[in-house]
C-alpha positions in Angstrom: 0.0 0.0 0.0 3.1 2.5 0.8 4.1 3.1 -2.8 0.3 3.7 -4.3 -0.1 6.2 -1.0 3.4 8.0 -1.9 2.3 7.9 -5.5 -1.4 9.4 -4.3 -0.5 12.0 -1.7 -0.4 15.5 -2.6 -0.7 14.8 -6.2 -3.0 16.1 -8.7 -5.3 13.0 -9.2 -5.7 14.0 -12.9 -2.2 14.1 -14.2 -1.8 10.7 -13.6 -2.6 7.9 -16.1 -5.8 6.5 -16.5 -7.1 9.2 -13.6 -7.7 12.4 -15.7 -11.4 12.0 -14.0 -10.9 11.1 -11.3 -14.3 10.6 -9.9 -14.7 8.7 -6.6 -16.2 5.8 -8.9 -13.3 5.7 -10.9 -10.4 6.3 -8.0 -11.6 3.3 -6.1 -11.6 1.6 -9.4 -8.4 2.7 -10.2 -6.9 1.7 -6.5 -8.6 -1.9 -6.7 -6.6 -2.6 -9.9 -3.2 -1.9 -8.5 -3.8 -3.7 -5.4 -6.0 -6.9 -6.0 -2.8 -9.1 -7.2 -0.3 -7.5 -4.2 -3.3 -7.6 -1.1 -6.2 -9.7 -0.3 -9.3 -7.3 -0.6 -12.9 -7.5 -1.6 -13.7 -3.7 -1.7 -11.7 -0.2 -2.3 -14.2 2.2 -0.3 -13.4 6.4 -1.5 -15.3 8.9 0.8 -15.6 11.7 -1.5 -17.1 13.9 1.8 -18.1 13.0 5.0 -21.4 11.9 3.7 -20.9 10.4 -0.2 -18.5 7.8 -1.5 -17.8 4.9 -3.7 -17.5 1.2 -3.2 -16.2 -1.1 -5.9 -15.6 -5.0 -5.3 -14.0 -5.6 -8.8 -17.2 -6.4 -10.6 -19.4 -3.3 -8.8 -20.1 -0.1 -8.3 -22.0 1.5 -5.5 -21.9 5.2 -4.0 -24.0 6.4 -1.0 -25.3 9.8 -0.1 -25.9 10.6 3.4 -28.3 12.4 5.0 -29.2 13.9 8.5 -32.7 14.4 9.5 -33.8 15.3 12.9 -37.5 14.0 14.0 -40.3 14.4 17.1 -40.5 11.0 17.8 -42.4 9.7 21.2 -41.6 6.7 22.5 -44.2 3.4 22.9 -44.8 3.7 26.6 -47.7 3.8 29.3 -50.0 7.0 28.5 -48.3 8.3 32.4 -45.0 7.3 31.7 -42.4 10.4 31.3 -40.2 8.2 28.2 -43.3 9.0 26.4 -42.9 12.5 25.8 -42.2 14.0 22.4 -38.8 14.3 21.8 -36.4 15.3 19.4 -34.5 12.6 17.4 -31.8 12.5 14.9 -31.2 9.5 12.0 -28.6 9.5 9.1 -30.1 8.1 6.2 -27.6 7.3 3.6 -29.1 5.5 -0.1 -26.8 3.2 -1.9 -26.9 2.6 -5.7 -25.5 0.0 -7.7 -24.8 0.9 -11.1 -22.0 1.1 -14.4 -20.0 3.9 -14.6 -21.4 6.8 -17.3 -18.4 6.5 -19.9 -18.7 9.8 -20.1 -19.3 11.3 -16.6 -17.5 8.7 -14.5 -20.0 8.3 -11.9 -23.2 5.9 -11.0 -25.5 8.9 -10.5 -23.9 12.6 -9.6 -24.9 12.9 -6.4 -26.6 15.8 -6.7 -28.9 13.9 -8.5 -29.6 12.1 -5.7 -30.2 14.6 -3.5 -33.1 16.0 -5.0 -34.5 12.9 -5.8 -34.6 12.2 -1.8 -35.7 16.2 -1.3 -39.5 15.2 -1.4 -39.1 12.2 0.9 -36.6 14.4 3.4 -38.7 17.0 3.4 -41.8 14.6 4.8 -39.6 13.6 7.3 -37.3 16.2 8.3 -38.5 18.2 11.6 -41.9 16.4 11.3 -43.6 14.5 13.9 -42.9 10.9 13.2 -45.5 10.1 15.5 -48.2 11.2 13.6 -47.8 8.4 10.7 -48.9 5.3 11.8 -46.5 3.5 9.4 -43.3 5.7 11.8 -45.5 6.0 15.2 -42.3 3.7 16.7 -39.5 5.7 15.1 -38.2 2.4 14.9 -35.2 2.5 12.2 -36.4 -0.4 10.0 -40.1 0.9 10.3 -38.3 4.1 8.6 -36.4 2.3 6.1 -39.2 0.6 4.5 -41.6 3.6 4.5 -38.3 5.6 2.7 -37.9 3.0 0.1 -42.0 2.8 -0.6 -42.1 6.7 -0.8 -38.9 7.0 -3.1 -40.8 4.4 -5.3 -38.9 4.8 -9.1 -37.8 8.1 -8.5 -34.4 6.1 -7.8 -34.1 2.8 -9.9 -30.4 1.9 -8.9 -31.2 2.6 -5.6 -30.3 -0.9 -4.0 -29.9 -0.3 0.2 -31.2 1.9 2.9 -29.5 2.7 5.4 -31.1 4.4 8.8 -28.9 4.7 11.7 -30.5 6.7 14.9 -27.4 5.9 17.1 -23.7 5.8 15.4 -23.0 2.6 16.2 -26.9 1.2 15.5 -28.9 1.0 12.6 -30.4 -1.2 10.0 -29.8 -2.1 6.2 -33.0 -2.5 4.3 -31.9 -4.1 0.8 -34.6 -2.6 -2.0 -35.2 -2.3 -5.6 -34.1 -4.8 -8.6 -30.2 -3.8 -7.2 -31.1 -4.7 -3.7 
């Protein structure tokens, strides 16, 4: 790994060969190739930001988008008890596609793109009351998942995973579409 990070750090990705577009899609491509015969791997993951990146396993590529959305949720409890009181709660949502590369582009879907595809569905959740839809009365993360995937419909077709995570260290994956 030392000489593709010396060869990497503080260079311009696009002056060297076969990265002159060097989209996350293509760099974790482009790293998987020079390491699968020297390491034993089964992914190259590139976080293009804090919330988007690139996954490729040497036959396919997925990217994520993140999302945070905070939530009134109340918790299931006895109608006297004080853990039922509306509170405020906050989830990162991140939606993988699976896709080929644009030949063009270099990317699955910009993610941009993705981001206002999600905007309707965020915006039905963000600062709502969750407690108010019977399908999200829990605020239960899977209970979320599914009711994302059913309200993002087609408006996505690669989209292939959801992923809700309330704590960062908990959360589910809910598998979804004809990727999933």
């Amino acid at each position: 790994m030392a000489p593709l990070q010396q060869q990497l750090h503080w260079a311009c990705l696009n002056d060297l060969p076969g990265l002159d577009n060097p989209t996350s899609e293509r760099l974790s491509h482009w790293i998987y190739e020079r390491l699968k015969t020297t390491l034993d791997i089964d992914r190259v993951v590139v976080c293009e930001t804090a919330s988007s990146g690139s996954v490729y396993n040497g036959q396919h590529f997925r990217i994520w988008k993140q999302h945070s959305l905070d939530s009134a949720v109340r918790l299931a409890a006895a109608a006297d008890d004080p853990r039922r009181r509306i509170h405020g709660h906050t989830y990162q949502v991140a939606l993988h596609l699976v896709g080929d590369l644009d030949a063009t582009l270099g990317w699955v879907t910009d993610f941009g793109d993705v981001r206002e595809q999600f905007k309707p569905v965020f915006k039905q959740l963000d600062h709502q009351p969750l407690f108010e839809n019977p399908a999200l009365a829990s605020g239960c993360p899977t209970a979320l998942a599914r009711w994302i995937a059913e309200a993002m419909g087609q408006a996505l077709p690669a989209l292939a995973m959801i992923e809700v995570c309330p704590q960062p260290d908990r959360g589910v994956y809910l598998s979804c579409g004809a990727q999933g």
